[in-house]
N, C-alpha and C positions, 0 to 999 in steps of 0.2 A: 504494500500500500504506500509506502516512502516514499520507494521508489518511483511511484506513477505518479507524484506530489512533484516531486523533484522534477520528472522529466516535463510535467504540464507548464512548472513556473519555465522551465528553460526556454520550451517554446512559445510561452509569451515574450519572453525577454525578447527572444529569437524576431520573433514579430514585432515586437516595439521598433528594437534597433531599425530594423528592416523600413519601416513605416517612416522614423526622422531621418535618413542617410535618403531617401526618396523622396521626402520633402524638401529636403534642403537642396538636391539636386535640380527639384521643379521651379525652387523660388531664391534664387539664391543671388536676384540683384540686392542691390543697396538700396535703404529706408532712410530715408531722414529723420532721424531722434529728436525730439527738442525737449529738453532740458531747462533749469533753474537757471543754470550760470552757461546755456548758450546750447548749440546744435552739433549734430556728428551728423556723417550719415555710415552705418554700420550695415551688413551684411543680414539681412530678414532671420537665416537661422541663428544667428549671434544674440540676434532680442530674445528670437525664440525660449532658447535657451537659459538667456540670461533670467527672463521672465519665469521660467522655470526653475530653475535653482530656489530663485526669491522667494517663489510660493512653498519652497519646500523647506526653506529656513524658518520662514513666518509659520508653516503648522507644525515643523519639530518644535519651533518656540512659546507659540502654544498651548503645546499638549505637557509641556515639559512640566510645568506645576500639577498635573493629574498625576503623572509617572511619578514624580517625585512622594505625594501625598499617598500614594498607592503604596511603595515602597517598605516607606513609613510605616502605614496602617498593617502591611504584611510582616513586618519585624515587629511589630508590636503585638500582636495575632500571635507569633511562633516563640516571644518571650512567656507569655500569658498559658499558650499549651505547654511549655515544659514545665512553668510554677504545677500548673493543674496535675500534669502528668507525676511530679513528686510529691503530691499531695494525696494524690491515689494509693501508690506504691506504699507511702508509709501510714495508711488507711488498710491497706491491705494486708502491710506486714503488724498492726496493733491489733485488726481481725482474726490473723492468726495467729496470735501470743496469746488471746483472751480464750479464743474456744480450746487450748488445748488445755 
């Protein structure tokens, strides 16, 4: 089952690549950018990209206080199970000191 995980992601990957090495072949004049402090004019898949990146630092940055708070929450959870878990044990070992 991994395995067919693994090979399905590869050929989307496979297809993505494939999809922007194809666009940027179809559109690959120059855009004029216009900017705060003045204009470029850059290569369409250059924005493309660039534009991309951007949106993918803005939702890692994001998401990063959930991750964080999850983290958190899950060390705190797995503190609280080993309290419980020795609280058992020497529940269990006075259970059986008393009944013998």
């Amino acid at each position: 089952m991994r395995i067919i995980g693994l090979l399905l992601n590869l050929l989307i990957l496979i297809l993505v690549v494939f999809v922007a090495f194809s666009f940027s072949a179809l559109n690959s004049g120059n855009v004029p950018v216009n900017y705060y402090f003045g204009s470029r004019e850059l290569p369409l898949p250059v924005i493309v990209l660039l534009a991309i990146m951007f949106g993918a630092l803005l939702g890692i940055a994001a998401s990063l206080g959930l991750v964080l708070k999850s983290r958190y929450q899950a060390s705190k959870l797995r503190r609280t199970l080993k309290k419980t878990e020795k609280e058992v044990v020497s529940l269990q070992s006075v259970g059986a000191k008393e009944s013998s």
